[in-house]
C-alpha positions in Angstrom: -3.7 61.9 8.0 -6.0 63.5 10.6 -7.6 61.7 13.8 -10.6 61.9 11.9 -9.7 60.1 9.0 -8.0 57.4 11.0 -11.1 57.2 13.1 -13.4 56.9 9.5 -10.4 53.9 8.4 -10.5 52.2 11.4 -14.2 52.0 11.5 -14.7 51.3 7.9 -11.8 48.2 8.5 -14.3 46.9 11.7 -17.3 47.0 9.4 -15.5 45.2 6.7 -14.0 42.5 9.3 -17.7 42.4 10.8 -19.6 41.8 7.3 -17.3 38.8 6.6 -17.0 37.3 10.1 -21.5 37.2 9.3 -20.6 35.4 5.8 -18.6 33.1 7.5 -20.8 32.2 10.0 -24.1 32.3 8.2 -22.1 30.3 5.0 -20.5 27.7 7.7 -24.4 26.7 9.4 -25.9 26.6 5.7 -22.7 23.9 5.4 -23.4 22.2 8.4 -27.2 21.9 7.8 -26.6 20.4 4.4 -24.5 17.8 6.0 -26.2 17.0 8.9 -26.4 13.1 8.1 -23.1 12.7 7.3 -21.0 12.5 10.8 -17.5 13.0 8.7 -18.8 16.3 7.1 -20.1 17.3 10.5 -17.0 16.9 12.0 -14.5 18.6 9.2 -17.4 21.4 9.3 -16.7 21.6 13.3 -13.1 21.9 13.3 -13.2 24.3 10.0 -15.0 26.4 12.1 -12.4 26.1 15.1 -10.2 27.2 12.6 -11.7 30.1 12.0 -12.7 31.1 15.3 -8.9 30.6 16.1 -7.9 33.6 14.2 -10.8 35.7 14.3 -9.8 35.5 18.2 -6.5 35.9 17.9 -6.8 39.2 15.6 -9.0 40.9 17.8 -6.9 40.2 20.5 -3.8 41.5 18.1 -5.5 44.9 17.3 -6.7 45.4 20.8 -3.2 45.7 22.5 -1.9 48.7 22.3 1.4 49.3 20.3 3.4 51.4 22.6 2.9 52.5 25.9 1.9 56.0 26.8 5.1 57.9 27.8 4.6 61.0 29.6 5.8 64.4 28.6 8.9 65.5 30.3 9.3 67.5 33.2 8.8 71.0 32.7 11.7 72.9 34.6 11.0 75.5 37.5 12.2 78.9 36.5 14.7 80.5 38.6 14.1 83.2 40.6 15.5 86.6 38.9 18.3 88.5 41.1 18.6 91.8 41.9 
């Protein structure tokens, strides 16, 4: 696979993860504005959305490390002078 094509998987993967992260979110304050009178739905609405924030946080934090450090090339040797 090219640079290119792991450049168009990786962005369509961070559109993807950014479309549901708005479902989510738009989906948890429709929840949480439905059960506004009801403390005990407010409050298992709040730590749901901990929850989620939890490991929305934690895999951008995974897939922003990088993998392996860079290792530079090796030496190139000096070439020895040519006798006569």
């Amino acid at each position: 696979m090219s640079a290119l094509d792991d450049l168009a998987t990786q962005v369509q993967a961070n559109t993807d993860a950014e479309a549901s992260a708005v479902t989510l979110i738009t989906g948890l304050a429709s929840q949480i504005a439905a059960a506004a009178t009801d403390p005990a739905k407010v409050t298992a609405l709040a730590a749901q959305l901990k929850s989620s924030a939890d490991r929305l946080a934690a895999a951008v934090v995974a897939n922003t490390q990088p993998t392996t450090p860079a290792v530079p090339p090796p030496p190139v040797p000096a070439p020895t002078p040519a006798t006569a």
